[in-house]
C-alpha positions in Angstrom: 0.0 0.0 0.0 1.5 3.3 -0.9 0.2 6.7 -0.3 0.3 9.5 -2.5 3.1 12.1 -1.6 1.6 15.7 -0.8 2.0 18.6 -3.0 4.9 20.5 -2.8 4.1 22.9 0.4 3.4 26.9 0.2 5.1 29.0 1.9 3.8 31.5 3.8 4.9 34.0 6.5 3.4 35.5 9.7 5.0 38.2 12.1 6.5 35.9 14.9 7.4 32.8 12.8 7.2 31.1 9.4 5.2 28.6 8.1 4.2 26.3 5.7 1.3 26.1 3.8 0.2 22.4 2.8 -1.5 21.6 -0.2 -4.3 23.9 -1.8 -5.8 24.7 1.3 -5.2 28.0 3.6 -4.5 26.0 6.8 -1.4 27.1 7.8 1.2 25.3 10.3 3.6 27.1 11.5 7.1 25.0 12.5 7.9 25.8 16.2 11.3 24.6 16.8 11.1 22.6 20.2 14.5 22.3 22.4 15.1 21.7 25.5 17.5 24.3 27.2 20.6 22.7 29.4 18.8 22.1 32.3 21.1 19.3 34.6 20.6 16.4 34.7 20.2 15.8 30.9 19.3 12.7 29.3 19.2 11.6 25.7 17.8 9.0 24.5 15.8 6.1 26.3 16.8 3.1 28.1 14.9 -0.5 27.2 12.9 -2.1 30.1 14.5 -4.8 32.2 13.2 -8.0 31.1 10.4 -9.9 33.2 12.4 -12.2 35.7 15.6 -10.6 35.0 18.5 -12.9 36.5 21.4 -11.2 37.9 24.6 -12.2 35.9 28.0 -11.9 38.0 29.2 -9.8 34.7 27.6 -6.9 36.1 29.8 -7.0 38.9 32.1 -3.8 38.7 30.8 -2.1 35.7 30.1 1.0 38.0 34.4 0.8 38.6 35.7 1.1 35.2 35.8 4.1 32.8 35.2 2.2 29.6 33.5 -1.4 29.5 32.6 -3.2 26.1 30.6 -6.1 27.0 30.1 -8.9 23.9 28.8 -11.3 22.9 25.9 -13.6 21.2 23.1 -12.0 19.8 20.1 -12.8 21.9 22.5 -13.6 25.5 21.1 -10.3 26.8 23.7 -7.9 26.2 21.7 -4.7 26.2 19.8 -6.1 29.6 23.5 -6.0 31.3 23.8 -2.6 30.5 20.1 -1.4 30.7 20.3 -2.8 34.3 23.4 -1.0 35.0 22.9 2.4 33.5 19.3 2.7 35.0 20.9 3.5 38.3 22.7 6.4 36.5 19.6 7.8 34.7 17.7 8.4 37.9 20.7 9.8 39.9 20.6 13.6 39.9 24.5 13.6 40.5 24.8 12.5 37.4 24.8 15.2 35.1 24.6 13.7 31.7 23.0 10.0 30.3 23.4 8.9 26.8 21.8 5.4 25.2 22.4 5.4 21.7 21.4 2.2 19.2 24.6 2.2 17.6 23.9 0.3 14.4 25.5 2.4 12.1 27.8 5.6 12.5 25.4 7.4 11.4 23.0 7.1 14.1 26.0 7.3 16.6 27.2 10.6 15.1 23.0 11.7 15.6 23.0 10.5 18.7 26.2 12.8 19.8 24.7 15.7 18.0 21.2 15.6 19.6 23.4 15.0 22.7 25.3 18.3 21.6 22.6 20.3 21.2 21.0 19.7 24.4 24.0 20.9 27.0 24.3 23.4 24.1 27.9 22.4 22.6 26.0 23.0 19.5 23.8 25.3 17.1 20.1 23.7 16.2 21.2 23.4 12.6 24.7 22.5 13.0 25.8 19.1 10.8 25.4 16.6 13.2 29.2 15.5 11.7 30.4 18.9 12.8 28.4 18.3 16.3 29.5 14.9 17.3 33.0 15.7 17.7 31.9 18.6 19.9 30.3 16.2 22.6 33.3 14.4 22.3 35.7 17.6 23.1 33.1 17.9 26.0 33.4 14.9 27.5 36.8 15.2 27.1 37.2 18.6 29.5 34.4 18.9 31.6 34.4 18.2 35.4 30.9 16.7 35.3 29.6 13.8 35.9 28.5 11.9 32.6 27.9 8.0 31.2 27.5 7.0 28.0 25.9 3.8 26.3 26.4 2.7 22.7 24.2 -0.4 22.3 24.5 -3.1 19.8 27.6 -1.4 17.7 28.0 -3.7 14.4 31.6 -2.3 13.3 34.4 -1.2 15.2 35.3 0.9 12.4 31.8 2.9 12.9 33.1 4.0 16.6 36.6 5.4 15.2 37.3 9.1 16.2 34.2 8.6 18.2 34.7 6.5 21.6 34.2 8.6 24.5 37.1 10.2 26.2 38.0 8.9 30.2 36.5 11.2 32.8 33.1 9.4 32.9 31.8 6.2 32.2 31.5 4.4 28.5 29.9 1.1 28.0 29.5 -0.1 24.6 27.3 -3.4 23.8 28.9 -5.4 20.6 28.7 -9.4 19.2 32.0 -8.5 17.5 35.0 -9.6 19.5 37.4 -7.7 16.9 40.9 -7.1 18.2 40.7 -2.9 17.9 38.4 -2.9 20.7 40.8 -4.5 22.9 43.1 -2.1 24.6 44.2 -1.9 28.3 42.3 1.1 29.2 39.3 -0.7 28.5 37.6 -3.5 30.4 35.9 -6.2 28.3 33.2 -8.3 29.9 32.1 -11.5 28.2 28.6 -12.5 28.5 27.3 -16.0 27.9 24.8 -18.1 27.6 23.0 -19.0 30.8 24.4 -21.1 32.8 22.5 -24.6 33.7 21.8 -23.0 37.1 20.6 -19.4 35.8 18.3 -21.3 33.4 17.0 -23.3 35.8 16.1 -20.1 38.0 14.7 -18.3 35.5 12.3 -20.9 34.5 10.8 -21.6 38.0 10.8 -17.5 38.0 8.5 -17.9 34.9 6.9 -21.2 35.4 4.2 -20.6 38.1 3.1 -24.3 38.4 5.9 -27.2 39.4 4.0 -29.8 37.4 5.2 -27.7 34.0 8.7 -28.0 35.3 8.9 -31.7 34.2 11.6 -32.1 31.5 13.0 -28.8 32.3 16.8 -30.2 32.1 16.2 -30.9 29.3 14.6 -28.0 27.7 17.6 -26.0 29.2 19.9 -28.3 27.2 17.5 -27.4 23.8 18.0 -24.0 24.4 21.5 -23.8 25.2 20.9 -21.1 28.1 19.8 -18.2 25.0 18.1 -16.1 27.4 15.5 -14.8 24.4 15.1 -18.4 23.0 14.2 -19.3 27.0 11.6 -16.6 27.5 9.6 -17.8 24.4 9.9 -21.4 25.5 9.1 -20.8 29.3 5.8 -17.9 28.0 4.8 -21.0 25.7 4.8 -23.6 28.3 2.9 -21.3 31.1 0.1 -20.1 28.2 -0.4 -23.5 26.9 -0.1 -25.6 30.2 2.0 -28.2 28.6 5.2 -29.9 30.8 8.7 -28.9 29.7 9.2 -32.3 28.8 6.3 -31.6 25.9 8.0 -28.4 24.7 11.1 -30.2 24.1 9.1 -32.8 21.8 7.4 -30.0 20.0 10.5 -28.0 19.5 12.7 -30.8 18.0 9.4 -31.8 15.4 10.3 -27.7 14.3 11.7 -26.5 11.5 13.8 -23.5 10.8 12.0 -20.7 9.0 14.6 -19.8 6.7 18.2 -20.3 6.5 20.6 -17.8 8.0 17.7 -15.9 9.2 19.6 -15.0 12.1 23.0 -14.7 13.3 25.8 -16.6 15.3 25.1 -20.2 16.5 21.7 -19.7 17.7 19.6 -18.8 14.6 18.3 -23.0 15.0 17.1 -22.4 18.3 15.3 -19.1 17.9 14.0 -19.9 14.4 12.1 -22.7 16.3 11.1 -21.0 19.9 10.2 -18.2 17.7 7.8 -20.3 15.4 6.0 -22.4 17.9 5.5 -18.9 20.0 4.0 -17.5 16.6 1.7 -20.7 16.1 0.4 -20.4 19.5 -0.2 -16.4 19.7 -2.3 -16.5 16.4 -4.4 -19.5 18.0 -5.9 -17.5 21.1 -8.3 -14.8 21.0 -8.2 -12.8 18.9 -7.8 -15.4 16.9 -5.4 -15.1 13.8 -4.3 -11.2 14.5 -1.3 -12.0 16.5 1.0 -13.3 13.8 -0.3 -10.5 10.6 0.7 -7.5 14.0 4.1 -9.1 14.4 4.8 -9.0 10.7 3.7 -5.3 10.4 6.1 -4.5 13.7 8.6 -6.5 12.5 9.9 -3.4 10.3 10.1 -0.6 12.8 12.7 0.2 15.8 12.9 -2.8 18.0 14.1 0.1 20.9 10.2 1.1 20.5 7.5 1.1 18.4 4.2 3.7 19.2 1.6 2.2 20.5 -0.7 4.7 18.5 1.0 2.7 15.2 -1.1 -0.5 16.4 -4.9 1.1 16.1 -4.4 3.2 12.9 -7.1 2.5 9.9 -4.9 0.8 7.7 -3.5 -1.3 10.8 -7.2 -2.0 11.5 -7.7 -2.9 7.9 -4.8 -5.2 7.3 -5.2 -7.3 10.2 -8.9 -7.4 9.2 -8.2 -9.1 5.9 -5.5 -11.7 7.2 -8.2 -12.6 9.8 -11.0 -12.6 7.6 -13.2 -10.3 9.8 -13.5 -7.0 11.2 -10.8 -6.5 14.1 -11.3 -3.6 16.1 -8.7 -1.4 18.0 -9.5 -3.3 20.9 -8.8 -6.8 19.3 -5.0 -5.1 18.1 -4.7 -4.5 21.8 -5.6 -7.7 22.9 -3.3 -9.1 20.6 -0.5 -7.0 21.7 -1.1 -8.3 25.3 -0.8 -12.4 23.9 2.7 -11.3 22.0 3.7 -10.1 25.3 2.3 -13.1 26.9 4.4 -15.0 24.9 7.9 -13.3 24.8 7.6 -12.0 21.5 7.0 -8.6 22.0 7.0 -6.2 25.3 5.0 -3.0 26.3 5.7 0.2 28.6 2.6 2.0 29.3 4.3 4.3 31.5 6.0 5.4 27.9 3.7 5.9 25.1 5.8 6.6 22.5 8.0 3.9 22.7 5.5 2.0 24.2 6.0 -1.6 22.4 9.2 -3.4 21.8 10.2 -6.1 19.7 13.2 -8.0 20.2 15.8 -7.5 16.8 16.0 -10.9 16.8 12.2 -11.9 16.7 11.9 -9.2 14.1 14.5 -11.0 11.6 13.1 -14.3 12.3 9.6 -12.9 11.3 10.9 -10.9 8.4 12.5 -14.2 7.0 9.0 -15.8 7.3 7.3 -13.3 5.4 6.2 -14.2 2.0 5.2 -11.1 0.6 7.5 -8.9 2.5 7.0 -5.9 0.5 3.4 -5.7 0.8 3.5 -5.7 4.7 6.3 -3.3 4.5 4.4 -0.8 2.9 1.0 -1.3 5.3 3.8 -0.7 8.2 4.9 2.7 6.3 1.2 3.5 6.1 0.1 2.8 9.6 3.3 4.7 10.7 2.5 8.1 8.7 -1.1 7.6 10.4 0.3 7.8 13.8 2.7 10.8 12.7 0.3 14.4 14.3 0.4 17.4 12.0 1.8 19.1 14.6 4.6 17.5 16.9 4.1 19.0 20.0 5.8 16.1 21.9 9.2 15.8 20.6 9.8 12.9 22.4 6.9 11.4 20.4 9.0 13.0 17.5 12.1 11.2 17.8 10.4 7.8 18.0 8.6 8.3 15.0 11.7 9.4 13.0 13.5 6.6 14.4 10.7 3.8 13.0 11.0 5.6 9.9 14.7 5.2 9.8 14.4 1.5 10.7 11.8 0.9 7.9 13.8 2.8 5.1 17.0 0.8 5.9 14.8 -3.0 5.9 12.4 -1.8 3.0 13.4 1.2 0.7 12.0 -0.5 -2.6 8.9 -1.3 -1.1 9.3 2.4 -0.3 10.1 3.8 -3.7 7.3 1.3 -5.5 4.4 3.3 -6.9 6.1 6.3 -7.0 7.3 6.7 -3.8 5.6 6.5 -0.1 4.6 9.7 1.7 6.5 8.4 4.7 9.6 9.3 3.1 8.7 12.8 2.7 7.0 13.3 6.7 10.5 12.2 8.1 12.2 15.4 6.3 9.6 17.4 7.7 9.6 16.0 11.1 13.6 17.3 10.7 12.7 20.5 9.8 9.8 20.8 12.3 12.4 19.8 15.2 14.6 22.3 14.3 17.1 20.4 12.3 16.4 22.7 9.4 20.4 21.8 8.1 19.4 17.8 8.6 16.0 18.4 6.9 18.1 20.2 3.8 20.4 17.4 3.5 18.4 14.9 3.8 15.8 16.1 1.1 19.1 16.7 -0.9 19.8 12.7 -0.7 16.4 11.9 -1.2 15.6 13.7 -4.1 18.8 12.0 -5.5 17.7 8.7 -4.7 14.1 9.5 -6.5 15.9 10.9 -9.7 17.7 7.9 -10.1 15.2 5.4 -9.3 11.6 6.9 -10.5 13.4 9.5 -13.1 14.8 12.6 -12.6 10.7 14.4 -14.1 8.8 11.9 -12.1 6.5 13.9 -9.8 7.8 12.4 -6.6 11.4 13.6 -7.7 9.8 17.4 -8.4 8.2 18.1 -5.1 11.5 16.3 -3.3 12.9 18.9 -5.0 10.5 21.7 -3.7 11.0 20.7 -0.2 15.2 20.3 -0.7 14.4 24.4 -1.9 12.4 24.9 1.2 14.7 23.9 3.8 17.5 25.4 2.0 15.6 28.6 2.8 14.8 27.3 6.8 18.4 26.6 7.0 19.8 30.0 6.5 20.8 29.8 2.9 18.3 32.2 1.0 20.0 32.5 -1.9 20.2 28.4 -2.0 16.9 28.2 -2.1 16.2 31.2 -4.6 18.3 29.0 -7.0 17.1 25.7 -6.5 13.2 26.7 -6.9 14.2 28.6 -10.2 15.3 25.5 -11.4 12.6 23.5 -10.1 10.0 26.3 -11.9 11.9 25.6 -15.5 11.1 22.1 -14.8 8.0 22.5 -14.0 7.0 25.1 -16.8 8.8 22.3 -19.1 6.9 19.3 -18.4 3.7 20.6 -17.1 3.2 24.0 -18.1 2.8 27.6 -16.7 -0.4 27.4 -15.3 -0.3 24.1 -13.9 -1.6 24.1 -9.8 1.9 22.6 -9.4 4.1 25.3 -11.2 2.0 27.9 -9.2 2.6 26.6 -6.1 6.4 26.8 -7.1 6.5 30.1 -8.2 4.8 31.0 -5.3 7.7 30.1 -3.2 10.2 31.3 -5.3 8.7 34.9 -4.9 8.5 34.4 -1.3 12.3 33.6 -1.0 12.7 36.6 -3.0 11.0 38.5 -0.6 13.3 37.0 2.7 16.5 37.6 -0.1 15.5 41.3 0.1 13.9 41.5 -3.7 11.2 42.8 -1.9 9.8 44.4 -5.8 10.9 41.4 -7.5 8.7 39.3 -5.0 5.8 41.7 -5.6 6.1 41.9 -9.4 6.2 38.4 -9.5 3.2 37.7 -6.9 1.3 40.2 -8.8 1.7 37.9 -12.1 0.9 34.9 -10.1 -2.7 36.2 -8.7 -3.6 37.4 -12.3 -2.7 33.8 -13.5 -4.5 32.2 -10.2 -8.0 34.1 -10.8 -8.1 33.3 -14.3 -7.3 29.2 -13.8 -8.6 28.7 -10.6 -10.9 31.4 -9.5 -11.2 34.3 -7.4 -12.3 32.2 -4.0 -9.9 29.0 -4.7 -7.4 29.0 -1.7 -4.2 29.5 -3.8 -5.7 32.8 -5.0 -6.3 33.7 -1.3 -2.8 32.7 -0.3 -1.1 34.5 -3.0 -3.4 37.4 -2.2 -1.7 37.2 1.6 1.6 36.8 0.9 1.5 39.4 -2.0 -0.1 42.4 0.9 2.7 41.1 2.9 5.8 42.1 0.9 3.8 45.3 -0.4 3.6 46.1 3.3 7.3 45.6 3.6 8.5 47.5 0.6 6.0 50.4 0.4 5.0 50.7 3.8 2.4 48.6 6.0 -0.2 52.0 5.7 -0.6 51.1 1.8 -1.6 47.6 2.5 -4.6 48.6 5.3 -7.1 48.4 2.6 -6.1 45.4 0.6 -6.3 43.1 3.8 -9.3 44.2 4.6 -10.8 43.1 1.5 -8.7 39.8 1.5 -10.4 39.6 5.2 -13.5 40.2 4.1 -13.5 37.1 1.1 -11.7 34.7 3.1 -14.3 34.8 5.9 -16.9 34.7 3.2 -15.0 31.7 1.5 -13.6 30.1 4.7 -16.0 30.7 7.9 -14.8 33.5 10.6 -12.9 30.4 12.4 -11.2 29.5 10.2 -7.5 29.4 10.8 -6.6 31.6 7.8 -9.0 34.3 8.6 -7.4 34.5 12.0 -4.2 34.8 10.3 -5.1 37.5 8.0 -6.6 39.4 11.1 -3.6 39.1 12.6 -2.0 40.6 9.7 -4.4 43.9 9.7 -4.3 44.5 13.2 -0.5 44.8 12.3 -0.5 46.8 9.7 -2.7 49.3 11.3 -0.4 49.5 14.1 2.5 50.6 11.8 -0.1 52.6 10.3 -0.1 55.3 13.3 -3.5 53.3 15.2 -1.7 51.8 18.1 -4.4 51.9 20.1 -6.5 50.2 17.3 -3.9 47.6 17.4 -4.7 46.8 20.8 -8.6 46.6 20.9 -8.1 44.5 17.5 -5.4 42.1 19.0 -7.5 41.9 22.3 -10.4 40.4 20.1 -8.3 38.3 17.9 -6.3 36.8 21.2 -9.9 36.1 22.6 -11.0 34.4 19.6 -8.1 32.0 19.4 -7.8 31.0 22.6 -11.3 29.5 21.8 -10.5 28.4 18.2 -7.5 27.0 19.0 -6.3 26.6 22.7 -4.1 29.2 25.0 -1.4 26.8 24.2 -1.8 26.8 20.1 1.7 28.5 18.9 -0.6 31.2 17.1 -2.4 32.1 19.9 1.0 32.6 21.8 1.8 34.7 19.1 -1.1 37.1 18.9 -0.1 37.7 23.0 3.3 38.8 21.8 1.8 40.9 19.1 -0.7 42.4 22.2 1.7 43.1 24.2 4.2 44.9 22.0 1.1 47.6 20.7 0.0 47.7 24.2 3.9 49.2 24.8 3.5 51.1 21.4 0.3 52.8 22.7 2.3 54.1 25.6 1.4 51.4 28.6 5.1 50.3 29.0 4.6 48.9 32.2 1.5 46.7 30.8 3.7 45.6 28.4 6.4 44.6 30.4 4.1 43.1 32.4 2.3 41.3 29.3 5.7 39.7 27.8 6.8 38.7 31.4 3.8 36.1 31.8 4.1 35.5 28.1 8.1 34.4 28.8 6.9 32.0 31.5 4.5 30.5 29.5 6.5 30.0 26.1 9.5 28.3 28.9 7.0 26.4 30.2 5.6 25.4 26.7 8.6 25.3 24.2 11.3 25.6 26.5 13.9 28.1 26.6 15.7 27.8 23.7 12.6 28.0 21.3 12.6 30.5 18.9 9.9 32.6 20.0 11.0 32.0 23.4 14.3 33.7 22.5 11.6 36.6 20.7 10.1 37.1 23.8 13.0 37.7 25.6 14.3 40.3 23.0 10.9 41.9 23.0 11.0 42.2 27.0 14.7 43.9 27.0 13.6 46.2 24.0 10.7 47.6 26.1 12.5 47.8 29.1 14.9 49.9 27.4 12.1 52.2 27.6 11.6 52.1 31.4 15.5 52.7 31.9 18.5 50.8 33.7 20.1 50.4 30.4 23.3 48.6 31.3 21.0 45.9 33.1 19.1 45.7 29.2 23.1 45.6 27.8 23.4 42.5 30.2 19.8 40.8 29.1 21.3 41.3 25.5 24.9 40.0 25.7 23.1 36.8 27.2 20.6 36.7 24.1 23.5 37.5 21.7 25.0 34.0 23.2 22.0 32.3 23.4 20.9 33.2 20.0 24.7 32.6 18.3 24.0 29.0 20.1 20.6 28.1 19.2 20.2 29.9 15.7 23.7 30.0 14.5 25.8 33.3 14.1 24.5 34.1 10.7 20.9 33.7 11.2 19.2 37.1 10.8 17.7 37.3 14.7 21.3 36.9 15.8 22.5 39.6 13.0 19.4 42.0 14.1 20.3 41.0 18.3 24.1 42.5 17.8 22.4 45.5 16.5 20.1 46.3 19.2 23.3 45.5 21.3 25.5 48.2 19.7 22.7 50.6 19.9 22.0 50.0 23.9 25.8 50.3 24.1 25.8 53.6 22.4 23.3 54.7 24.6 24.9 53.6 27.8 28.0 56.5 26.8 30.4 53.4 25.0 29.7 55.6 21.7 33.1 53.9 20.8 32.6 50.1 21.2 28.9 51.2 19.4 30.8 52.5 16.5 33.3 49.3 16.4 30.1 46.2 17.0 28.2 47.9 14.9 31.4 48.1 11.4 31.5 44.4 12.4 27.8 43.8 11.8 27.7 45.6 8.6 30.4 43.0 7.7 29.0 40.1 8.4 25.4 41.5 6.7 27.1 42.4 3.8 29.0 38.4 3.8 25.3 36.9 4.6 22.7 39.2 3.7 23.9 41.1 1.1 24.7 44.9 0.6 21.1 46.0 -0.4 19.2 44.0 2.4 17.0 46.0 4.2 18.9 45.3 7.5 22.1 46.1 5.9 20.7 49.6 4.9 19.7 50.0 8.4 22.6 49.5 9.6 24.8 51.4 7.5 22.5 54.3 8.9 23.2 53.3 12.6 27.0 53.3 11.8 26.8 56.6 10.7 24.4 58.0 13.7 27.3 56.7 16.1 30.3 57.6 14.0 28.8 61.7 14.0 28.7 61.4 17.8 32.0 59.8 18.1 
């Protein structure tokens, strides 16, 4: 099953933040970049759950004494449960200052792992290459004087850890079935777990076995499963469900058959092939009958560290397990069936973590892939079911990284079931979900991949390939590099033109966003001129009420107001007001937005005070439309409380932004975007109540925090420097003004360009301060 890609997103833009525009309607969803600020104790990433009946192994003995520990061994021996049950001590302990778990399959997701691990004790800009990041935690590690562990679990290759192991000063423990000599050095301990022995298998089968009766031919059994702790759980969950002796087990298990050769690897792929079929047989026998075995296939191609439980009741879930049952299944029955592969060893659950709420052993997952006849099929219900589960909005970025992560697992066990029909929509939500969590940079280079990858397997005109390309433009734009994305949409637009003509919805919607990164380039009359052509094409093709028309309509009033002044534009977003609550409904969200837009203009229009009665009603109205936690309703408070200040109630502003700051902390965190908005917005109108060297100190801390969180170049951390110079200037340091401020026409010249409006600006500042020098 593949689902059709969207269209190629709008952008649009709103005072306070930008957005994107999907498809042809006006709804607009604005990307708020969620971060956590460094708060201590930080953790990243999560640890498993300690298996049911977990048996104490004497190799965790000590792993609390040494700096670096690589423990190996056997797939399935219950390497990860060593180190789980170790490191959860460290998770919970406040003394310890910073956690790490990384699934280290690949270097690529170690070198993510480091850079989300960067990010969050700030050792590294939200858009910084993760490749540039990770060897920034490592410098970290190396030199502070906290307190810090870190887990790589399950590395494959040695190699994939080089220039990468943690420095001494903390604790490194690092999970591996390779025994290679480069991870064998004297500074490192290396703990070799085995099998269970006869006694440890014994115990954890009366742990598991309630009833003594059962325990008949348990020698045995332990001999069939050579003391694989995985192979034991399924046998030991088989015999309690079933109520059949050990002894009985044993005769069933040697009557088995593997599932496929070299299913899984090192010497126990026999044994788990066959606990792992007999297990399957029996879940898909109990109630509800025959949905067991279709769920485990689904699950078997998404992160075995944690799947979403929401991924299990989706539609197309629902609708697949219906047709391999042959009857309706309900969300209730996918439940139910959840609980039996639990009961049985083949799957676990975490309700206390709903995002990463079901776990499949790797191991089970392989076996059950090798099973699968028609692999690709179920592959592409499991992309489906997972883009179900993925919200519009991530407001849980937890919730975020899990569903990027199952993505990530299902491209790397099933890209050409991906790339069949034309490519799955999954592939395109996970470069979004990038973007939307602030990895504008990733987002860019993973659309740059991507669209790579569709040229060369669907064509390089396919449609798929074209709006890859439109988001690669996109994020190029996100990630700082305007004039990156100016070129790559002009491009795209030939393309488009070429193959399906100029007035095609899809060449629209590109030149669209080419004008708009015109505008943010500082073309503010080449964005008009060009916007004005597009509405005259828009109301001919698709009519004056279609929602293209109404967005180009917006944007179009937007850079007018920029270039000409926001007093010429009163009128025309009045009128856009007035059709797209006659088109749209007075709740809808792109009415709200275009009042939000006039209320501002009239503001800069000399009607502060209007401002202020209009923002009043338009905070009121989307608290109820959309929540007093919706971003945009956040956003119309900031706008209230900065006419409220431009009206002449300093103090109420001050007041106003001060709750607002709490809220957007306690909302976004402190290193969001707007959080970071707010803050300048506070210091800018306490300016006007006095104390400036106290603002000069509120502002060298934003500078920082903005150079951290945006990246030097980025134009709120160009535009904070200025305000910075100017307090400076008017603090008497007329001198270190005149010197911040030739630096920042330097750098906006490099970045901006030397006809950006905020490089004019600027060069005006430089001279105020220079005649008073």
């Amino acid at each position: 099953m593949v689902a059709e890609p969207r269209p190629e997103p709008r952008v649009v833009r709103v005072e306070g933040g930008t957005g994107v525009q999907i498809g042809s309607g006006n709804q607009q969803t604005n990307h708020y970049y969620a971060a956590t600020g460094v708060r201590w104790p930080v953790r990243v990433g999560t640890v498993p759950m300690v298996a049911d009946c977990y048996q104490e192994r004497a190799v965790g003995e000590g792993l609390a004494d040494t700096a670096t520990t690589v423990i190996t061994g056997m797939g399935g021996v219950g390497k990860t449960q060593v180190a789980a049950r170790h490191v959860r001590a460290s998770w919970t302990d406040p003394a310890v200052d910073l956690a790490v778990w990384i699934t280290a399959v690949d270097r690529d997701a170690i070198v993510a792992g480091y850079a989300q691990a960067a990010r969050a004790i700030g050792r590294a800009a939200r858009d910084d290459d993760p490749a540039a990041a990770a060897p920034a935690l490592v410098n970290w590690l190396a030199t502070t004087d906290r307190r810090w562990v870190v887990v790589l679990d399950d590395v494959q290759d040695p190699g994939h850890v080089h220039g990468l192991w943690p420095p001494g000063g903390g604790r490194t423990i690092v999970t591996t079935r390779r025994r290679d000599a480069a991870l064998r050095r004297t500074d490192r301990r290396i703990v070799e777990v085995d099998p269970y022995t006869t006694a440890e298998s014994m115990a954890y089968l009366r742990s598991k076995v309630a009833r003594p009766d059962l325990l008949d031919g348990a020698a045995d059994l332990v001999a069939e499963m050579g003391g694989l702790p995985l192979a034991l759980a399924q046998a030991a969950a088989f015999v309690q469900d079933v109520e059949i002796t050990c002894a009985e087990y044993v005769r069933q298990f040697r009557a088995g058959r593997d599932v496929a050769p070299d299913a899984l690897p090192d010497e126990h792929r026999h044994t788990v092939d066959r606990t792992w079929a007999l297990s399957v047989e029996r879940a898909d026998e109990l109630a509800p009958v025959g949905v067991a075995r279709p769920l485990l296939e689904l699950l078997s191609f998404l992160d075995p560290n944690g799947i979403p439980m929401a991924v299990v009741t989706t539609p197309v879930t629902l609708a697949y397990l219906g047709v391999r049952a042959d009857r309706q299944v309900s969300a209730e029955d996918a439940l139910r069936a959840v609980q039996v592969l639990r009961r049985l060893s083949l799957a676990d659950t975490d309700q206390a973590q709903p995002q990463l709420g079901l776990r499949v052993h790797a191991l089970v997952q392989r076996a059950t892939r090798a099973a699968i006849e028609r692999g690709p099929l179920i592959a592409g219900f499991s992309a489906q079911a997972l883009l179900d589960s993925w919200p519009e909005i991530e407001r849980d970025h937890l919730l975020g990284q899990a569903l990027r992560a199952n993505a990530a697992e299902l491209m790397r066990h099933a890209q050409p079931a991906l790339w069949s029909g034309g490519g799955h929509a999954v592939l395109h939500r996970y470069g979004r979900s990038l973007g939307e969590a602030g990895l504008a940079g990733s987002a860019r280079d993973y659309f740059e991949h991507t669209s790579a990858v569709s040229a060369r397997v669907l064509g390089a005109d396919h449609p798929t390939t074209l709006t890859l390309r439109g988001e690669l433009g996109t994020w190029r734009g996100y990630s700082g590099d305007v004039a990156g994305a100016v070129a790559e949409l002009e491009r795209l637009l030939a393309d488009r033109v070429r193959l399906a003509g100029p007035e095609d919805e899809t060449t629209l919607t590109t030149r669209h966003n080419l004008a708009y990164w015109r505008g943010e380039s500082g073309d503010l009359a080449g964005a008009v001129a060009e916007l004005d052509r597009q509405w005259e094409v828009e109301r001919r093709v698709l009519g004056e009420d279609d929602p293209q028309t109404l967005t180009t309509r917006y944007t179009r009033a937007l850079w007018r107001g920029h270039a000409e002044g926001e007093a010429s534009v009163v009128a025309e977003f009045e009128r856009l007001l007035a059709d797209w609550e006659r088109v749209r409904g007075a709740d809808d969200p792109g009415t709200l937005t275009v009042r939000h837009e006039l209320a501002r203009c009239r503001g800069k229009a000399g009607d502060p005070a209007g401002a202020v009665v209009e923002f009043r009603r338009l905070v009121a109205d989307q608290e109820r439309v959309h929540g007093s936690s919706h971003p945009h309703t956040l956003t119309g408070r900031h706008e209230l409380a900065k006419w409220r200040g431009a009206a002449g109630d300093v103090v109420g502003a001050v007041a106003e932004f001060e709750l607002l700051l709490a809220d957007n902390i306690r909302l976004r965190g402190p290193d969001h975007p707007d959080t970071l908005s707010t803050r300048s917005a506070l210091l800018r109108h306490r300016t006007r109540l006095g104390d400036l060297p106290a603002v000069a100190r509120g502002l060298e801390q934003l500078v920082a925090d903005r150079t951290r969180v945006l990246g030097p170049d980025h134009p709120r951390t160009l535009t904070t420097r200025g305000n910075l110079a100017t307090v400076r200037g008017g603090c008497g340091d007329v001198a270190r003004a005149v010197a911040e401020t030739e630096q920042l026409l330097h750098d906006q010249i490099r970045v901006l360009g030397p006809d950006h409006p905020d490089t004019r600006a600027t060069r005006e500042h430089l001279a105020f301060w220079r005649a008073r020098a």
